[in-house]
Backbone bond lengths (Angstrom), bond angles and torsions (degrees), N, CA, C in turn:
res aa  C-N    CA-C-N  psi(-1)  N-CA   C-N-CA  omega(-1)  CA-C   N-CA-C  phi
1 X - - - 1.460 - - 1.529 111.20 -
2 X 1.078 133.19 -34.70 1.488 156.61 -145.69 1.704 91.11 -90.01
3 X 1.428 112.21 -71.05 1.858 130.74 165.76 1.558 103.90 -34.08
4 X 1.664 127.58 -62.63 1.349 141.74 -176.98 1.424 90.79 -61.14
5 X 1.136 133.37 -68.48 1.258 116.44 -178.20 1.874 133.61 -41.08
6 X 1.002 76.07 -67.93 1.904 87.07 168.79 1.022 120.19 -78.22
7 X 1.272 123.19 3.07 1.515 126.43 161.77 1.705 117.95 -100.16
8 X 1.232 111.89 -6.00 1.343 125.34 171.18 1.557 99.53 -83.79
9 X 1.560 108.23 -74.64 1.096 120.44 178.81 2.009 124.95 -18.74
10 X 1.530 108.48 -52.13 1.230 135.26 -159.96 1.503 92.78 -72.00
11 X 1.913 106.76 -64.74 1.551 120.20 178.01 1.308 113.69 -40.88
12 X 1.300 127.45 -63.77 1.305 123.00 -173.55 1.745 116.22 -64.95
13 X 1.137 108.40 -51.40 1.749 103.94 160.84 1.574 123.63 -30.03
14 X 1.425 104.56 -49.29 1.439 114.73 -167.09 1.626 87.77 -77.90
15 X 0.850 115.54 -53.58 2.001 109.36 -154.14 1.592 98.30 -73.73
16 X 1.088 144.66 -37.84 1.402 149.08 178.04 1.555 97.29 -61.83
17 X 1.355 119.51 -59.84 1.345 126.45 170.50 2.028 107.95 -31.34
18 X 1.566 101.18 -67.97 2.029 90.99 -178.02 1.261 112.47 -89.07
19 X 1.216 116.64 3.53 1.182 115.27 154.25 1.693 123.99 -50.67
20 X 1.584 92.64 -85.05 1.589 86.11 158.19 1.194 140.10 -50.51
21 X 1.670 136.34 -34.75 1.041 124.54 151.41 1.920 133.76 -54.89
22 X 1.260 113.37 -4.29 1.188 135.38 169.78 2.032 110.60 -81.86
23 X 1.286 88.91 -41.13 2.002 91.56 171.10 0.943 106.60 -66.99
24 X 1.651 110.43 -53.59 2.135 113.54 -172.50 1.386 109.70 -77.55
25 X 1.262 116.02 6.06 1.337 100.96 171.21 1.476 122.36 85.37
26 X 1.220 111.68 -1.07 1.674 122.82 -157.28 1.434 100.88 -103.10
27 X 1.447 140.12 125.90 1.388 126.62 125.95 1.280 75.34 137.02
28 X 1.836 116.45 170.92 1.387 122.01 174.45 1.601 130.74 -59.88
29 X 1.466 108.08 -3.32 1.655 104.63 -143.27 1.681 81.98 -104.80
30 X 1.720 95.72 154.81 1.405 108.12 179.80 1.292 93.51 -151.97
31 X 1.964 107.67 171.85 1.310 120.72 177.31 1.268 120.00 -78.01
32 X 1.429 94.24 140.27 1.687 98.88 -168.49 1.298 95.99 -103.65
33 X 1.954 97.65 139.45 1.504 120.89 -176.54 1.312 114.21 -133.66
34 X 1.468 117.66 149.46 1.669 109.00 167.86 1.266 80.66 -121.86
35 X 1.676 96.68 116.80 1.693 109.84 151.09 1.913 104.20 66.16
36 X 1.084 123.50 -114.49 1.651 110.15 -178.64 1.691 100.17 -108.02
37 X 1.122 115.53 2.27 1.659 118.24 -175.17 1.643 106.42 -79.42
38 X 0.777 107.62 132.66 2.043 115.34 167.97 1.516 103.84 -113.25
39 X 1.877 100.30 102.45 1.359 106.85 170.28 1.499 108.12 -69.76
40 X 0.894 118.54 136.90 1.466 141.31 -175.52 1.883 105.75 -92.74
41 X 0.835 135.01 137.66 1.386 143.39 -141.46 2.105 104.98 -101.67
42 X 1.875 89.18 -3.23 1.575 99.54 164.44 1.455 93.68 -86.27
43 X 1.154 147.77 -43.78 1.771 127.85 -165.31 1.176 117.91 -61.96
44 X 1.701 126.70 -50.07 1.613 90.15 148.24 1.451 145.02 -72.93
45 X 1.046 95.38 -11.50 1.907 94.62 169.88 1.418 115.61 -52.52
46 X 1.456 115.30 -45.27 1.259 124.70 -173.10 1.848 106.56 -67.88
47 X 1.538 128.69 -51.41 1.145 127.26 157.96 1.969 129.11 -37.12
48 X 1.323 92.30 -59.89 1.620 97.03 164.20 1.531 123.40 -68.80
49 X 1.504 118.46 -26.06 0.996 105.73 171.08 1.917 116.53 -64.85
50 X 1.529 97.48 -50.38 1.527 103.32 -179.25 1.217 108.18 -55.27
51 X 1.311 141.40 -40.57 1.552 125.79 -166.75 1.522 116.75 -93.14
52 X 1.519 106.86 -4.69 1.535 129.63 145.51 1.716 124.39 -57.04
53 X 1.350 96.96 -36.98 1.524 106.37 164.67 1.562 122.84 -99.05
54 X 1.330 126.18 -20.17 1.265 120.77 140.51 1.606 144.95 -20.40
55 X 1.814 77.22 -64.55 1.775 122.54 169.11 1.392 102.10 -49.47
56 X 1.166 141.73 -76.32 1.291 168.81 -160.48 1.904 97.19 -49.12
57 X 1.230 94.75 -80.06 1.319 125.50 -178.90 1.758 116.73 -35.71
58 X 1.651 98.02 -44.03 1.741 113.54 174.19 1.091 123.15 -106.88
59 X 1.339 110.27 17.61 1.781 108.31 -174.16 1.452 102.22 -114.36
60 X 1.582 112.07 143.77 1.083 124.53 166.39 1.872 130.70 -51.58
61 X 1.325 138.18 -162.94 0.627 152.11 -151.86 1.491 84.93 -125.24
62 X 1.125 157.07 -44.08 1.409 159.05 -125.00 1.625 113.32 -151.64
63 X 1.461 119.32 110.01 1.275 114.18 179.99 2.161 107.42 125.91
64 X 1.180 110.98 -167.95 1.492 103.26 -164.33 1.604 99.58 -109.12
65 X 1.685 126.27 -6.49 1.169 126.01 -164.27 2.022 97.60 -61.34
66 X 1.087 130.31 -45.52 1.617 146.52 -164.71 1.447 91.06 -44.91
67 X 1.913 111.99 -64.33 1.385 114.46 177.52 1.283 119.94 -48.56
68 X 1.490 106.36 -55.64 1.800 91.38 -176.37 1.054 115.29 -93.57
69 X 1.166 137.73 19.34 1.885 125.52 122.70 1.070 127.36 -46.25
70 X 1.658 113.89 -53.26 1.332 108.07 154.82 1.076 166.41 -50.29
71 X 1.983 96.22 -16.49 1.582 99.66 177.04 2.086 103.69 -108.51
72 X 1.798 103.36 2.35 1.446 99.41 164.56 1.620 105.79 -106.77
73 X 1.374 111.60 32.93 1.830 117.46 157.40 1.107 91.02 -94.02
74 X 1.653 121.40 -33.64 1.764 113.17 -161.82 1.251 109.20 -53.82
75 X 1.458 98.55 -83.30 1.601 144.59 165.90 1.455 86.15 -13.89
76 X 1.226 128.22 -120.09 1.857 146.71 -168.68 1.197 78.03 -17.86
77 X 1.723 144.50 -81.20 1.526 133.22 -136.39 1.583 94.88 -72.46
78 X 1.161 141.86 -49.93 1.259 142.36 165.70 1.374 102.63 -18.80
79 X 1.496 118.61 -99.23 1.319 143.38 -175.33 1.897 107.39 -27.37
80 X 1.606 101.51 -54.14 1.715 99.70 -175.25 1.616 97.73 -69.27
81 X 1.445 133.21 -52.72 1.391 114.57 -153.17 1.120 110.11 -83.01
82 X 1.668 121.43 -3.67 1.598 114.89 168.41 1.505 127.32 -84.46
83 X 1.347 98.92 6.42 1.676 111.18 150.76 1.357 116.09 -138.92
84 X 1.298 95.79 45.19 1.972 98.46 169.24 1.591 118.58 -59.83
85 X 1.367 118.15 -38.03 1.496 120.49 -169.80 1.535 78.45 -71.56
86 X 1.116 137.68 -49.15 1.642 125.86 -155.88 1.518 94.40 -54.11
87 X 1.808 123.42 -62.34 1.676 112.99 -161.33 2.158 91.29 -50.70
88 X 1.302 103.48 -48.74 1.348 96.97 -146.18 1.318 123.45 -64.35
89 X 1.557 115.10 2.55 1.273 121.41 -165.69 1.507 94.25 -127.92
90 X 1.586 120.05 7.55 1.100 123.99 -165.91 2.420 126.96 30.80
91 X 1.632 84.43 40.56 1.391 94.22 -153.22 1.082 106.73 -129.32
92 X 1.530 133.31 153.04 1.712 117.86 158.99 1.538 110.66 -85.97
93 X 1.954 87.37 106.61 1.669 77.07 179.31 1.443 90.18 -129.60
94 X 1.098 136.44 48.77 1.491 136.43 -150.14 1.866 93.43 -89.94
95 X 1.149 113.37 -43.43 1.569 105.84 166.01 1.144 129.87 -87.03
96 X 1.343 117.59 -26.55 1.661 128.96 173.24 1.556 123.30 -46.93
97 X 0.890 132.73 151.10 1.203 132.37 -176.97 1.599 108.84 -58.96
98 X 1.255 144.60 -22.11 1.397 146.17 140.07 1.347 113.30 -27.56
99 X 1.598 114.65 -28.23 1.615 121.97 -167.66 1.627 105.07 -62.68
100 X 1.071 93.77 -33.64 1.774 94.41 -161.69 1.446 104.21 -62.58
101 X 1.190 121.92 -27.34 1.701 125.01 178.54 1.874 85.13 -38.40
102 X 1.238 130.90 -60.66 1.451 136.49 -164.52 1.398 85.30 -52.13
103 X 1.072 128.37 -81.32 1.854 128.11 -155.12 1.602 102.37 -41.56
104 X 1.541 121.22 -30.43 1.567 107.67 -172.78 1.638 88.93 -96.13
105 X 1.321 151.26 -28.60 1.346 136.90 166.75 1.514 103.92 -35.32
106 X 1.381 104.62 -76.90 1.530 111.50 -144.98 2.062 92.61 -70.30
107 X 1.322 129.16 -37.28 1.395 122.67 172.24 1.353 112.07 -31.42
108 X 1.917 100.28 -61.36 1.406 108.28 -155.07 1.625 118.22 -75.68
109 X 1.467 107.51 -9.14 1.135 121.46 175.34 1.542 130.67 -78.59
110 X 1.807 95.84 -60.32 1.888 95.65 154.71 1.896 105.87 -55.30
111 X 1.012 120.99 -22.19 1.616 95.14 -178.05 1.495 104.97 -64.51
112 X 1.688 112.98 -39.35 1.532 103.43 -163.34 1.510 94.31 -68.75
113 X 1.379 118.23 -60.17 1.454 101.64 -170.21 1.387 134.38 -39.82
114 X 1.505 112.76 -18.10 1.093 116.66 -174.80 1.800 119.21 -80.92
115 X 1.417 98.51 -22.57 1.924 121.61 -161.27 1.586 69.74 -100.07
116 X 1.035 145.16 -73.44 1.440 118.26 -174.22 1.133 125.02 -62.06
117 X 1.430 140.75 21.91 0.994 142.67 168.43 1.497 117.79 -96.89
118 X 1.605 93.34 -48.25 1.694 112.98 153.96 1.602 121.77 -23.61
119 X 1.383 93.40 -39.78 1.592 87.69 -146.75 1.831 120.26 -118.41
120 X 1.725 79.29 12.30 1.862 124.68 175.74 1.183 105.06 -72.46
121 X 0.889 119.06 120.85 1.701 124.56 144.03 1.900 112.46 -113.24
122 X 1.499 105.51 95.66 1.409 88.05 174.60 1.358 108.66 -96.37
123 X 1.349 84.98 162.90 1.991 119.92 173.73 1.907 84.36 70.09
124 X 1.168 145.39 19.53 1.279 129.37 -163.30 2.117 97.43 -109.74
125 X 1.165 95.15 107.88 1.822 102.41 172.37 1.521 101.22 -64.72
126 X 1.660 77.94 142.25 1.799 102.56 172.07 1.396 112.06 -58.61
127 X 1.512 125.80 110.64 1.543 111.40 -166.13 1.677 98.49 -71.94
128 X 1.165 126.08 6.08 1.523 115.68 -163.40 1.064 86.18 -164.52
129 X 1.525 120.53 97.36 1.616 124.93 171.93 1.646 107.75 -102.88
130 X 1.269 91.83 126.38 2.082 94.13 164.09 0.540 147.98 -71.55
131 X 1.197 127.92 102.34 1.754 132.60 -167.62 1.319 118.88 -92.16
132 X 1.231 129.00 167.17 1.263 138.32 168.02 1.481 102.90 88.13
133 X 1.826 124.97 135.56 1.163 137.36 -167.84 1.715 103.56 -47.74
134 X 1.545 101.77 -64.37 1.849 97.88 -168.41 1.663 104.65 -79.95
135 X 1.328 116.68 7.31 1.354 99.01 162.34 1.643 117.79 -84.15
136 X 1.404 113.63 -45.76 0.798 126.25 141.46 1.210 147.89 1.24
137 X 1.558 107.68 -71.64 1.492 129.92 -166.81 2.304 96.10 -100.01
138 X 1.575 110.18 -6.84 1.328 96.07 178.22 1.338 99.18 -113.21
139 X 1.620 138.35 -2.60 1.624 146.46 138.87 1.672 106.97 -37.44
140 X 1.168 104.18 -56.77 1.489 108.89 -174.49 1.616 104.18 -49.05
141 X 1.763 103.27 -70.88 1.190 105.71 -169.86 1.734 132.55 -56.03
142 X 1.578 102.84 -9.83 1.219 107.38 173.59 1.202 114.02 -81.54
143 X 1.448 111.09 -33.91 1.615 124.45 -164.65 1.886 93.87 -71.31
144 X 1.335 133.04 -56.12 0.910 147.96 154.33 1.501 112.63 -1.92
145 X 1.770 108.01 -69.52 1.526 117.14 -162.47 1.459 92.15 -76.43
146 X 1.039 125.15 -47.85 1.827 137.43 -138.52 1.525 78.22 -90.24
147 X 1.384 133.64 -64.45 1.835 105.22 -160.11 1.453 104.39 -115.47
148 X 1.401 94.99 -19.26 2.268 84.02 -167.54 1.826 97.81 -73.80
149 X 1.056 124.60 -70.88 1.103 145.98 -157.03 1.817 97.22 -49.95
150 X 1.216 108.85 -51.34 2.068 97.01 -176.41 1.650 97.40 -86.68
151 X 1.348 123.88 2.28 1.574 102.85 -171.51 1.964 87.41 -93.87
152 X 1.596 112.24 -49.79 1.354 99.82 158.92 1.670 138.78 -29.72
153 X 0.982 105.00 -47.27 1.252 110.43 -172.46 0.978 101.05 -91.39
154 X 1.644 152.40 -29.13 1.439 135.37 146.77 1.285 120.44 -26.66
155 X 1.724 118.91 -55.79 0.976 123.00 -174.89 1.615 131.02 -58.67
156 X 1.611 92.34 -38.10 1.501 113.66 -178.22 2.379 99.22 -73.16
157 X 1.341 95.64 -18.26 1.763 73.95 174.01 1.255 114.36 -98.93
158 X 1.255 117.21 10.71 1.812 120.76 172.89 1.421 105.53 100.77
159 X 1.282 121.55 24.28 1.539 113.45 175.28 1.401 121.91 -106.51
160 X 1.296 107.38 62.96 1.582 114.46 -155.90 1.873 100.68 -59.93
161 X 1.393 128.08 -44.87 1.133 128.18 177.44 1.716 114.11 -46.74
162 X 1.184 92.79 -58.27 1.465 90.72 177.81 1.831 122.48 -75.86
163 X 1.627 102.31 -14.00 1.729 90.47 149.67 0.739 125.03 -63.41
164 X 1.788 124.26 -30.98 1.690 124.07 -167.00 1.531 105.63 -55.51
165 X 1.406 101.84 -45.06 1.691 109.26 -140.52 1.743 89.53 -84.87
166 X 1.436 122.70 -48.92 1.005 113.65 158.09 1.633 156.63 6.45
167 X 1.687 91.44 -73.59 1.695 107.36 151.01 1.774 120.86 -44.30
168 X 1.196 113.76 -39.52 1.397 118.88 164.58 1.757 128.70 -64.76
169 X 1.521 99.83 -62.15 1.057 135.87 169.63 1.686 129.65 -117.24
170 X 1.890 94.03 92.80 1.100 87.76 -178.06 1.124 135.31 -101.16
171 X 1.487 140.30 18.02 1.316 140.09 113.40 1.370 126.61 18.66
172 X 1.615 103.88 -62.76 1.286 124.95 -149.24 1.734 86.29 -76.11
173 X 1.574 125.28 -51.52 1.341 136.90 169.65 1.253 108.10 -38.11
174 X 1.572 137.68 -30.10 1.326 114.78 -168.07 1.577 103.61 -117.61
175 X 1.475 125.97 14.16 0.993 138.99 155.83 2.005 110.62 -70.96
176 X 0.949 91.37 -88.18 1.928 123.44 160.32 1.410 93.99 -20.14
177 X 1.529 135.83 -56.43 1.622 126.52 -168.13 0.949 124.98 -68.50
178 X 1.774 127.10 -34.94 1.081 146.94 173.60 1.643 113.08 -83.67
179 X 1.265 116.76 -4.94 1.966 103.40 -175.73 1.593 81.89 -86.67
180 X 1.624 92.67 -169.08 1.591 102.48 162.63 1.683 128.39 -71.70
181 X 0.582 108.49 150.70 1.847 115.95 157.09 1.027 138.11 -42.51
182 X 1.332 143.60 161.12 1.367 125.55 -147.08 2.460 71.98 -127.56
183 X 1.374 103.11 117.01 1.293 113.80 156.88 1.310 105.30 -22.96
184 X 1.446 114.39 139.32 1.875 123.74 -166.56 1.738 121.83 41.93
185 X 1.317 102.31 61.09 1.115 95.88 -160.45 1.852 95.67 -121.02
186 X 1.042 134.44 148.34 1.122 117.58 -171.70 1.824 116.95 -60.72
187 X 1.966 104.34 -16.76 1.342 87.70 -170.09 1.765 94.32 -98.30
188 X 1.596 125.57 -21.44 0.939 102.24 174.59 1.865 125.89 -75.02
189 X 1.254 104.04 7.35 1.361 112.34 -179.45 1.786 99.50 -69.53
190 X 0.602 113.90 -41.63 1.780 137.77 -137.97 1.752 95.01 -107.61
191 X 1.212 128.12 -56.98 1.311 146.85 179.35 1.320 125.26 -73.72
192 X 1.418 118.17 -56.39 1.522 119.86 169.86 1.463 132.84 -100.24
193 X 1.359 111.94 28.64 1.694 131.21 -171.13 0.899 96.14 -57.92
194 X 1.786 132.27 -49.50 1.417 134.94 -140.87 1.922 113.03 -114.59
195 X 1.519 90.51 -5.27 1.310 118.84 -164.18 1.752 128.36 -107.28
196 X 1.763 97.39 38.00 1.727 102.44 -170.15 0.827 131.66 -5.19
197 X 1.516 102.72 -60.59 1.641 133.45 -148.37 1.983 103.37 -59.10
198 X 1.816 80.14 -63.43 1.924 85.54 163.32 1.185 127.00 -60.45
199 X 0.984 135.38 -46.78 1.300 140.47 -178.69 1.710 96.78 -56.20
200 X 0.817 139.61 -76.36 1.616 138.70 152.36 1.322 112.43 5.01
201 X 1.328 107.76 -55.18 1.312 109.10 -157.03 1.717 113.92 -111.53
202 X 1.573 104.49 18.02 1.168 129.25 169.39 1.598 95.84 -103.35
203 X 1.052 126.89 -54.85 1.590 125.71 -167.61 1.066 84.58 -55.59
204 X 1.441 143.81 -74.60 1.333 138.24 -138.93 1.779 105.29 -57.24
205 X 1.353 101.96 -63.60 1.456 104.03 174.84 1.525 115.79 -44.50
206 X 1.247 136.81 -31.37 1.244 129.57 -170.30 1.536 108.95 -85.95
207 X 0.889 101.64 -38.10 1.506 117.49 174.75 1.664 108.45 -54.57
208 X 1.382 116.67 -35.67 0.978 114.13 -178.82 1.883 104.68 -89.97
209 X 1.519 110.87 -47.78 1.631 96.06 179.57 1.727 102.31 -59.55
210 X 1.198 143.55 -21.69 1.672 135.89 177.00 1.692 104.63 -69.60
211 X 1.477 125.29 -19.07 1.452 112.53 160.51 1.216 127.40 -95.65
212 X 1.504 111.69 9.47 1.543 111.57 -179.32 1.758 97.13 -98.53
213 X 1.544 96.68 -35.99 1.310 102.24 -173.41 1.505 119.34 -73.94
214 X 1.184 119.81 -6.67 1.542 130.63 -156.26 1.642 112.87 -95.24
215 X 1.375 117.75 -11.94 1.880 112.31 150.83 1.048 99.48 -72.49
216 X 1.393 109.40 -57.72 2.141 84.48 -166.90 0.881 138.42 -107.23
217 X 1.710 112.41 37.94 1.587 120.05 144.87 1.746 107.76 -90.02
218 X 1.750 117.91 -24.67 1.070 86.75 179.59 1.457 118.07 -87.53
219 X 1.523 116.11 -6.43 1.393 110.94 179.53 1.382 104.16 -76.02
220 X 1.391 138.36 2.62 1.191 146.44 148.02 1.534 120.73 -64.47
221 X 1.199 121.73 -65.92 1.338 115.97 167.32 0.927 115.60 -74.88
222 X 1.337 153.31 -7.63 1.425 129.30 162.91 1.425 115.95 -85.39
223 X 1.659 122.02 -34.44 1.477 115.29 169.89 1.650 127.23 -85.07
224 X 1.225 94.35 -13.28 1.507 107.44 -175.44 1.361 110.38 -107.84
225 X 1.309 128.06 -40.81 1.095 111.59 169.56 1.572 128.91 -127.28
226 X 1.370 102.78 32.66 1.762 122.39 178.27 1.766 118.63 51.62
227 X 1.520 102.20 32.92 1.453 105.04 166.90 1.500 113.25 -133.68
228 X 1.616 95.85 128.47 1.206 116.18 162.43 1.716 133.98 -89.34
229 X 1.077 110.69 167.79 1.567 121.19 -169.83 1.858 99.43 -51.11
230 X 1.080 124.31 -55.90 1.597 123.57 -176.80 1.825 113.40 -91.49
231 X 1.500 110.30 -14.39 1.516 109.11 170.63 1.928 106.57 -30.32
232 X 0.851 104.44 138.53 1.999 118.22 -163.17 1.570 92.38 -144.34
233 X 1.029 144.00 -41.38 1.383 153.29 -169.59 1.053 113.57 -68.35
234 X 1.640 114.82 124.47 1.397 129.51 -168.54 1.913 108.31 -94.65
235 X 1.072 98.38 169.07 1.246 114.73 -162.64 1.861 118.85 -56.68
């Protein structure tokens, strides 16, 4: 996790880095094409990522293969989520103001990696492992109610930040499950159709966490990932 981490971290620095020097014109690096095609810098991400999960998937417990799965989860996850708005809009919007969908991918992602890193202990044995089927099988079910079930349902009301942090701190999950929903959210889709009043009074609130939140996503996309509020210019 630690390798995946700092190997995400590193990737995306570097590629945002010739990226922009590729707009200004500056430095050796240029867009790579076969013939009239412009490979886009998600097609290998998507390759390294998969044979990163291959890796993962067939490697033992013993030896260095675990690590370097981990640092081509980085790499590939790097590379795909720094043009996520591009798959999702099926578009070149990699500078456009659509771009920033990428700046909250790749944010919200090193955050999780990071709260799961927290909360790792590798190679470290269970000092107190549970045995026996219904001990077992009622561990699960607690673990289940107490973190799976409110970190889900965070997720499902649009509070992806507070899923991140969640996995660490789950508190924060059973706060987050019970407010309202974040407008377009899969549960307020489903939940407040029939229910104006809330739905009302979900917009309002969101509207208000999107102006608390709104310096520092844009001091995010403008220093981190070279887009501004009127950027129009394609890739």
């Amino acid at each position: 996790m630690f390798f995946a981490l700092m190997a995400f971290l590193v990737t995306f620095l570097v590629t945002r880095m010739i990226t922009r020097m590729i707009r200004a014109g500056k430095g050796p690096f240029g867009n790579v094409s076969a013939g009239d095609v412009h490979i886009h810098h998600v097609v290998p991400g998507l390759v390294i990522l998969l044979i990163g999960g291959v890796l993962a998937l067939g490697s033992g417990q013993d030896g260095l293969w675990r690590q370097v799965a981990g640092v081509m989860f980085g790499v590939g996850a790097a590379l795909v989520l720094d043009e996520f708005a591009m798959v999702l809009h099926m578009d070149d919007v990699y500078w456009s103001n659509q771009g920033r969908l990428s700046a909250d991918a790749v944010t919200l992602t090193a955050v999780v990696l990071f709260v799961a890193l927290l909360i790792i202990a590798p190679n470290k044995p269970n000092p107190n492992p549970v045995t026996g089927f219904w001990l077992n099988a009622a561990s699960s079910a607690v673990f289940l109610v107490v973190w799976g079930i409110p970190i889900t349902v965070t997720f499902l009301k649009g509070k992806l930040w507070f899923g991140a942090l969640s996995i660490a701190v789950i508190p924060v999950a059973w706060v987050a499950c019970i407010r309202l929903a974040r407008p377009g959210s899969p549960w307020a889709h489903f939940r407040y159709r029939n229910k104006p009043k809330k739905q009302a009074r979900a917009q309002a609130r969101a509207e208000k966490w999107v102006r608390r939140q709104k310096p520092f996503r844009d001091w995010i996309a403008t220093h981190l990932f070279g887009l501004t509020e009127d950027t129009n210019a394609s890739k």
